[in-house]
C-alpha positions as CSV (number, residue, x, y, z in Angstrom):
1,X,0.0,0.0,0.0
2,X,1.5,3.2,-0.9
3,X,2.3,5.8,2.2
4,X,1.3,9.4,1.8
5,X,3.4,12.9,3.3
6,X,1.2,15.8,4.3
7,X,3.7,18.2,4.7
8,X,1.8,21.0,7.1
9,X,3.0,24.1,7.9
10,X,2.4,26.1,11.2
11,X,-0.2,29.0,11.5
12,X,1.2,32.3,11.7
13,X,3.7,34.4,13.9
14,X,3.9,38.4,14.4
15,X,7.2,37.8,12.6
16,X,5.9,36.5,9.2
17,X,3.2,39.7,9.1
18,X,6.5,41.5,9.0
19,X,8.5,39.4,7.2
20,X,11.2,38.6,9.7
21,X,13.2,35.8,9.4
22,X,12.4,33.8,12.0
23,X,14.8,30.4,11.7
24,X,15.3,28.6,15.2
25,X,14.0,31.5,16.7
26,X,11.2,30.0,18.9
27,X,8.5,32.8,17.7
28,X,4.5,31.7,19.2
29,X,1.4,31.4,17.1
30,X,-0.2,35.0,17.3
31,X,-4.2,34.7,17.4
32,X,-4.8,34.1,13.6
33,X,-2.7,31.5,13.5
34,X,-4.2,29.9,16.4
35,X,-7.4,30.2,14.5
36,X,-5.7,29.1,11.5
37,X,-4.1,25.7,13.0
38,X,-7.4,24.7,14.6
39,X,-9.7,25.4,11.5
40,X,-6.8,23.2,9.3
41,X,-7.1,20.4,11.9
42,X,-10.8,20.2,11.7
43,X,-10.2,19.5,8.0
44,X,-7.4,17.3,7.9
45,X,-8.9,15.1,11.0
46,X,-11.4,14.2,8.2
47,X,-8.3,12.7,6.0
48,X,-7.8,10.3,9.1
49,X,-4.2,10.5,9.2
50,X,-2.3,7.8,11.2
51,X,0.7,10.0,12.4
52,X,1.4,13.4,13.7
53,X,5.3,14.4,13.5
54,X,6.3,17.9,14.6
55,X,9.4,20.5,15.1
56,X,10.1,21.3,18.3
57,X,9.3,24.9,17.7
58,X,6.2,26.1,19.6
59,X,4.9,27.2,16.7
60,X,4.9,24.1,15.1
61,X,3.9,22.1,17.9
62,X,0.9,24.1,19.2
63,X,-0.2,23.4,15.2
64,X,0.0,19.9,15.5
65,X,-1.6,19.6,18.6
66,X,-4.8,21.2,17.3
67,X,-4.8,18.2,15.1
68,X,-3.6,15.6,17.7
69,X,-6.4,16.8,19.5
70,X,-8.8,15.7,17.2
71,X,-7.3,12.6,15.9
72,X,-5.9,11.2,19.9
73,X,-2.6,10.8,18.2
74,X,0.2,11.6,19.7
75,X,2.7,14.4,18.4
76,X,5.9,13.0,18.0
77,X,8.5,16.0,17.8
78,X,11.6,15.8,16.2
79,X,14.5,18.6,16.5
80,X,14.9,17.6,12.9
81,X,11.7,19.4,11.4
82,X,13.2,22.9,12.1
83,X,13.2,25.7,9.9
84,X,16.2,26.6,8.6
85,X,18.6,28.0,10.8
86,X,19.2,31.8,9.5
87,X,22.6,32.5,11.1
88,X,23.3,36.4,11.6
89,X,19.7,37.0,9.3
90,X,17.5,35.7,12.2
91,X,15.3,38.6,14.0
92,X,16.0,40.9,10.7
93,X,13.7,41.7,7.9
94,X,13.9,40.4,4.3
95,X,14.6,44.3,3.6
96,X,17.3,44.4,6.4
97,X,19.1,41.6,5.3
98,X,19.1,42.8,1.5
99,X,20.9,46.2,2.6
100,X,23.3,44.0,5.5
101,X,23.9,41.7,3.3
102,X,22.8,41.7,-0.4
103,X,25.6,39.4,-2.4
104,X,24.6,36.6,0.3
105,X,20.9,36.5,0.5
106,X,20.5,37.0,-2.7
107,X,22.8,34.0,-3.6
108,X,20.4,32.4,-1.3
109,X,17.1,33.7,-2.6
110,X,17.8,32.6,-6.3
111,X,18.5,28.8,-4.7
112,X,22.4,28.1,-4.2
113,X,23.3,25.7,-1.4
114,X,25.2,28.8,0.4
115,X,24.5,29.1,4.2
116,X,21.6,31.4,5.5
117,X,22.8,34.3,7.1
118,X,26.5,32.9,6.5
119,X,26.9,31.2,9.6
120,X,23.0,29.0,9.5
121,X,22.6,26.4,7.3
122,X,22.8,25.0,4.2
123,X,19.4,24.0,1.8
124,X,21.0,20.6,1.4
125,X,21.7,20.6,5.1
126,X,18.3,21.2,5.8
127,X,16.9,18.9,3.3
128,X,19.3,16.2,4.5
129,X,17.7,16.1,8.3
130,X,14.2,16.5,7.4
131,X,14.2,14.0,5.3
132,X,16.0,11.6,7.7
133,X,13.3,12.1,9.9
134,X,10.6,11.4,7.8
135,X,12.2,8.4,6.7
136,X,12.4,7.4,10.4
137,X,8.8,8.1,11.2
138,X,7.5,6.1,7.9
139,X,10.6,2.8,8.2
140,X,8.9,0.0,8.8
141,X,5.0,1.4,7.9
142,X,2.6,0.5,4.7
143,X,-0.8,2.8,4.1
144,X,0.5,5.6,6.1
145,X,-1.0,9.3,6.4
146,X,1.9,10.9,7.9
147,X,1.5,14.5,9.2
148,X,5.2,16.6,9.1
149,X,4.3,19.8,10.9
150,X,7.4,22.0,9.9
151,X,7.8,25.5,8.7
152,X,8.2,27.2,5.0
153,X,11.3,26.3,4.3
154,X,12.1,23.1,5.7
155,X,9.0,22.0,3.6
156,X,10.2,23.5,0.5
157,X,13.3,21.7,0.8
158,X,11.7,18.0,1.6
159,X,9.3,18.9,-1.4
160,X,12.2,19.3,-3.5
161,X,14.8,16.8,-2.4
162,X,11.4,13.8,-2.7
163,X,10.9,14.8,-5.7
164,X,14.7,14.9,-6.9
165,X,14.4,18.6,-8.5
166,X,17.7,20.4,-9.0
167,X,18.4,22.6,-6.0
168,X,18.2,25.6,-8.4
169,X,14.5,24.6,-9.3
170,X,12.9,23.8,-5.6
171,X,11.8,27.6,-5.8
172,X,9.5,26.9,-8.7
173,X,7.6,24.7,-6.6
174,X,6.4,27.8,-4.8
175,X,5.6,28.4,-0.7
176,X,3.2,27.4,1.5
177,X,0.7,29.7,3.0
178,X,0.2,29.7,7.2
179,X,-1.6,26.3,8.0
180,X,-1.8,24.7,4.5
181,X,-0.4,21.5,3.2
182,X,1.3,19.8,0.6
183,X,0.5,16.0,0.0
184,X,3.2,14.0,-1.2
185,X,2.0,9.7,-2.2
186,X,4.3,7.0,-3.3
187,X,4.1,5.2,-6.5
188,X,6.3,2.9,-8.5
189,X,8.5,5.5,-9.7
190,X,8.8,7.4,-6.3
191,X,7.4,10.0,-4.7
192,X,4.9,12.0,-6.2
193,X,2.9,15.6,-5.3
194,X,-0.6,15.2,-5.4
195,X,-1.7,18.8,-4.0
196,X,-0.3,21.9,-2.9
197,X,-0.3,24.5,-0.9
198,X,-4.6,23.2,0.0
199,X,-6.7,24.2,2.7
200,X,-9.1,21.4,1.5
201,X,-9.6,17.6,0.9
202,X,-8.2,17.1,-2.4
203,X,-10.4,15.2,-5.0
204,X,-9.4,12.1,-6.7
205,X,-8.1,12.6,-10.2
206,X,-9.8,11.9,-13.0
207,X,-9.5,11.0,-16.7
208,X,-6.1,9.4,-16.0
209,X,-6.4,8.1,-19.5
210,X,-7.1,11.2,-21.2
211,X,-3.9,12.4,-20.1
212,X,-4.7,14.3,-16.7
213,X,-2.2,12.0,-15.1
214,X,0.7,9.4,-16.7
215,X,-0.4,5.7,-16.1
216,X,1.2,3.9,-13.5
């Protein structure tokens, strides 16, 4: 039976209204994304998922519980779901760091593998770990809804590593908005995305022999 990845991220901070980078930086859930993590749970308990997994950060982990909550699963956290660590960018605006430090986070922005804020991490680095972990949560498991509640960037770089895009190309896959989800199912040829950046329950595809998806 094929396992499936909802990769979920956490409801939103004071720092992303502003756009600060926020990293490790262990920023809360303001009240919208309080609002935001419960009203997602209340649509993804209807998915029945069979695992919660969660960064440590309580901004993460206040997301997942909504849904653990719901579910009586247990949120399993793992230090290895954390957003990128942003070095010296942490605290600063996207702004600040363009005039602090343009050559760098604009290296970064455009997708090299240079590290955030020159002493935080690399994309690699980050895709590495969260990977691991998910591969540790699913060893072992068939007919799996896993739940990864991460951050922005940690799930751009899982989406991208699963679906072995070129590092310079994980961009095109685009964010994910505060409290939605990107699903991620196995098949014979790997891993595949099956919906992104949703608020909803996504539809089963049709017309798979018309084209709208390649045949098994």
């Amino acid at each position: 039976m094929a396992n499936r990845i909802l990769l979920w991220r956490h409801g939103q901070t004071d720092w992303n209204t502003v756009n600060r980078f926020q990293g490790h930086s262990d920023i809360p859930l303001n009240e919208v994304g309080k609002y935001q993590a419960k009203h997602a749970a209340s649509i993804l308990v209807g998915m029945q998922p069979t695992k919660i997994i969660s960064s440590d950060l309580s901004r993460a982990r206040e997301t997942a519980q909504a849904l653990g909550n719901l579910t009586n699963l247990n949120v399993e956290v793992d230090i290895d779901l954390r957003e990128t660590n942003g070095g010296l960018w942490e605290g600063k605006t996207g702004a600040e760091n363009r005039a602090e430090d343009l050559q760098n986070f604009v290296r970064w922005i455009d997708g090299e593998d240079n590290p955030a804020g020159t002493t935080g991490e690399k994309r690699s680095e980050v895709a590495n770990r969260a990977v691991a972990s998910i591969k540790r949560a699913l060893d072992g498991l068939d007919n799996q809804l896993l739940v990864v509640t991460t951050h922005g960037g940690t799930a751009r770089c899982v989406l991208g590593s699963l679906l072995n895009l070129p590092m310079a190309n994980w961009g095109a896959v685009g964010g994910l908005s505060n409290a939605s989800w990107s699903i991620l199912q196995t098949n014979p040829r790997g891993w595949h995305l099956v919906e992104h950046n949703a608020g909803s329950i996504p539809e089963k595809i049709l017309g798979e022999e018309s084209g709208a998806e390649a045949p098994e």
